[in-house]
C-alpha positions in Angstrom: -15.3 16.6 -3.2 -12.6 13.9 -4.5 -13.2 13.5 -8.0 -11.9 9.8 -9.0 -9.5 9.6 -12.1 -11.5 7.0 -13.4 -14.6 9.2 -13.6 -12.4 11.8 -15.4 -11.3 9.3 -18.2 -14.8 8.3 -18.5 -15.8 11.9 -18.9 -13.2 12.7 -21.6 -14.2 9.6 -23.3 -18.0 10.2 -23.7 -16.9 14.2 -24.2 -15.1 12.9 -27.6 -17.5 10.7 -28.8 -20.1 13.7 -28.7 -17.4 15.9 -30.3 -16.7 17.8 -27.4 -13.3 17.2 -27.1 -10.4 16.5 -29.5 -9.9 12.7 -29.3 -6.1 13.3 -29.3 -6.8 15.7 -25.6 -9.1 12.7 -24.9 -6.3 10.0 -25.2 -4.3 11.9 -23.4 -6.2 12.2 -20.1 -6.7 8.3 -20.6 -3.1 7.6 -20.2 -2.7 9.9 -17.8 -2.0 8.3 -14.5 -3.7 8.4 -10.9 -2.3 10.3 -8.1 -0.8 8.4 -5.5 -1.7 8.1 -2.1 -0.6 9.6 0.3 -0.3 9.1 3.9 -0.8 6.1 6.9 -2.0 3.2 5.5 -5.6 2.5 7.5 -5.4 -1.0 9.6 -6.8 -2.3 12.8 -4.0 -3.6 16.0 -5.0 -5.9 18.4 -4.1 -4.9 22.0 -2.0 -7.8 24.0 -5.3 -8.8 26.1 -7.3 -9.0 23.1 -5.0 -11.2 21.0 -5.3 -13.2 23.9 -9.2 -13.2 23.7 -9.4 -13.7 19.8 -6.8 -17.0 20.5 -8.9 -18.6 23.2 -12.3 -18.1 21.4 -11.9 -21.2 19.7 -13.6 -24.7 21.0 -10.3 -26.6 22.1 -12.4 -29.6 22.5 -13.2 -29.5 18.8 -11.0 -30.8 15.8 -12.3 -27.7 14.3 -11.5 -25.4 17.4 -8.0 -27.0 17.2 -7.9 -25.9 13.5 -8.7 -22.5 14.0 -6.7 -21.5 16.9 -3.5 -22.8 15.6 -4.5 -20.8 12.4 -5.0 -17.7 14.9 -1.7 -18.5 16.6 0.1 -18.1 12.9 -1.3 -15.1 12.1 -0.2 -13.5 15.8 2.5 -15.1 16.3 4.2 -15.7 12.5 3.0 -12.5 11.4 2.0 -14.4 7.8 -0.3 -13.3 5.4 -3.4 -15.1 4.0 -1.9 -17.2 1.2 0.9 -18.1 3.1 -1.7 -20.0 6.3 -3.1 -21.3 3.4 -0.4 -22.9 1.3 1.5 -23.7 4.4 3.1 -27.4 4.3 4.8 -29.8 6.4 7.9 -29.3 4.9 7.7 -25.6 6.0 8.2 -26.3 9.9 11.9 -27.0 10.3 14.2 -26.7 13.2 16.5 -24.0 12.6 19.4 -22.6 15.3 17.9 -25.2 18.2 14.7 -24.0 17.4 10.9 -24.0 15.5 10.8 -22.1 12.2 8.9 -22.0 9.0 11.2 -22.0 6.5 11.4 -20.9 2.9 8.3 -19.3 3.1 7.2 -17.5 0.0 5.7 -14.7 0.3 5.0 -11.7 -2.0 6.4 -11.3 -5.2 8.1 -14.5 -4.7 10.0 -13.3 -2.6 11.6 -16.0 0.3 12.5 -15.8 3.8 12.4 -17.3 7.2 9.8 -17.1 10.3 10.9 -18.1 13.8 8.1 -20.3 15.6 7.2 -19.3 19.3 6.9 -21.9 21.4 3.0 -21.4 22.0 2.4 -21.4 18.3 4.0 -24.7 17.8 2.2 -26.3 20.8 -1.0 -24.8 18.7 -0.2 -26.6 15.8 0.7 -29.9 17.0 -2.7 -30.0 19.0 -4.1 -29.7 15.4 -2.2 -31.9 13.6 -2.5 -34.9 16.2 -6.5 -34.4 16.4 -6.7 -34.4 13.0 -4.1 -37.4 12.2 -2.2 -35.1 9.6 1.8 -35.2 9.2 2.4 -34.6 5.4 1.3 -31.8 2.8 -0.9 -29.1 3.7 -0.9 -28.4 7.7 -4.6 -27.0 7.5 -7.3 -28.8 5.8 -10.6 -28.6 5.7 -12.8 -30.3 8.6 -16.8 -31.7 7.8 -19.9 -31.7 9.7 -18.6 -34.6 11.4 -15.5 -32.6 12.8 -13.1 -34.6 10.9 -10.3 -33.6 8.9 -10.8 -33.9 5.7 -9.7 -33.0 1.9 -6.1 -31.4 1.3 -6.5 -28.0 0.3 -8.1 -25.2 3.1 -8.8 -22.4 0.5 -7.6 -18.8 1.4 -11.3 -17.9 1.4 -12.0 -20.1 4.4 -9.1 -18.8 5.8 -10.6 -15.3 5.8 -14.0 -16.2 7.0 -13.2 -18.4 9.8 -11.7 -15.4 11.8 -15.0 -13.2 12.2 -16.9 -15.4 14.1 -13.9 -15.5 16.6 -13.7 -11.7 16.1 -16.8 -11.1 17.5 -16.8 -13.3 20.2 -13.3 -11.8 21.6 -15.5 -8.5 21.3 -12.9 -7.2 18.4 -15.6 -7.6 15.4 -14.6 -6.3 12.2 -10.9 -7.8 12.6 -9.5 -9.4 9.5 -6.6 -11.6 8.5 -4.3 -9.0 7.7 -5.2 -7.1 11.0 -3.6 -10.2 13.2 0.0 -9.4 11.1 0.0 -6.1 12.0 -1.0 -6.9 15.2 2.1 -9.3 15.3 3.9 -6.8 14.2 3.0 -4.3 17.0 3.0 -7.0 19.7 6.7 -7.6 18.6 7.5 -3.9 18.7 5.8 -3.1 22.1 8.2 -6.3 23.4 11.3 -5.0 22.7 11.9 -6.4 19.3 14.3 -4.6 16.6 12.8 -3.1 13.9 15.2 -4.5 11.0 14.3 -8.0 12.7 10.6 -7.0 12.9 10.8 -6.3 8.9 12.9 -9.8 8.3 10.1 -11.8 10.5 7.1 -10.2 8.3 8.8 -10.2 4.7 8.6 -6.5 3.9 9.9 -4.9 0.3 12.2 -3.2 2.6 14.1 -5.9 3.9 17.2 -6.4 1.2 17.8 -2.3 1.5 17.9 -2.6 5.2 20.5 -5.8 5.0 22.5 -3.8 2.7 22.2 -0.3 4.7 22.5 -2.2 8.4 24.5 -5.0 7.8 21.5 -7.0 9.9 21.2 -10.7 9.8 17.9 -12.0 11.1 18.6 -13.5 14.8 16.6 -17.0 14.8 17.5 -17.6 18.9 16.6 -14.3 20.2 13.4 -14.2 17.1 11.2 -10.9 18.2 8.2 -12.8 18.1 9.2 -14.9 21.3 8.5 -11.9 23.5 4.6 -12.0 22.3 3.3 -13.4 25.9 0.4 -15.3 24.6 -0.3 -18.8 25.6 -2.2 -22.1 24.4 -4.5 -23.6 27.4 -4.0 -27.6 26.7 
């Protein structure tokens, strides 16, 4: 039986107000700190044909459908979290080294980098953004009952619910957000991408150390998430 450290504070707590225990022991156990964990971080990876599934179950023919593929495609093919669908702008897509990239991007902890944009991802995007007559702020917005665009803030909430419906009908329920960046992550692993390039593309903690340890510069023409074989039926 795991025995929480937050149950043991409580204990100590209660246990010195019914003068069971010394209230200085008590304090102590209340500033003592929880274990870490340890181990493989739990997580769900889409397999190449079911990316594939979970980007196609969207209804191209909607303004909605449009919407929520393109968000799909970022998530597989950008590798970005949550927040960063949701906050993404216009000013984001640039063209860096001959090529689509979201730029400036920031991510955790404030911290900044750049994503290459496949190909498929940017033909995504644009399908949304023409439907919906958008070319300035936010590049996802909210669409109404009438399957217009409309508003200028999709909230990161919206973001996460609009991907189980899709889940389910690719036959991958339970799949979240964060699932479809690890899955970009694997996707760019299993097609020959490096692993210090892999870590630059996503954002990680690790990347500065790595720079300083490998000397690696993140490749924008040969990006790692160009080899994810997925494709946007017009």
């Amino acid at each position: 039986m795991i025995i929480r450290m937050s149950a043991i504070r409580k204990l100590a707590a209660e246990a010195a107000d019914n003068g069971l225990l010394a209230p200085e022991l008590a304090a102590g156990i209340a500033r003592a700190k929880s274990a870490k964990t340890q181990g493989i971080r739990s997580g769900n990876w889409l397999s190449l044909r079911q990316a594939q599934a979970l980007l196609s179950a969207p209804d191209a023919m909607t303004t909605k459908g449009l919407r929520d593929r393109a968000i799909i495609a970022v998530f597989l093919g950008c590798g970005l979290r949550r927040s960063e669908v949701a906050a993404l702008n216009f000013g984001h897509v640039q063209q860096r080294d001959g090529r689509w990239c979201i730029i400036d991007l920031v991510g955790k902890h404030g911290r900044v980098r750049t994503a290459p944009m496949p190909n498929w991802v940017k033909v995504a995007v644009d399908a949304w953004t023409s439907a919906a007559e958008v070319g300035e702020g936010r590049v996802f917005r909210p669409v109404n009952r009438a399957d217009r665009a409309t508003g200028e803030v999709l909230s990161e909430k919206v973001v996460w619910q609009l991907i189980k419906p899709y889940a389910e009908v690719a036959g991958v329920p339970g799949i979240a957000p964060h699932d479809l960046r690890r899955t970009c992550a694997k996707l760019c692993r299993a097609g020959g991408g490096e692993l210090e390039q892999i870590q630059l593309l996503l954002g990680h903690a690790s990347i500065q150390t790595t720079e300083r340890y490998l000397g690696t510069k993140q490749d924008l023409v040969h990006a790692p998430n160009d080899s994810i074989k997925l494709r946007v039926v017009a």
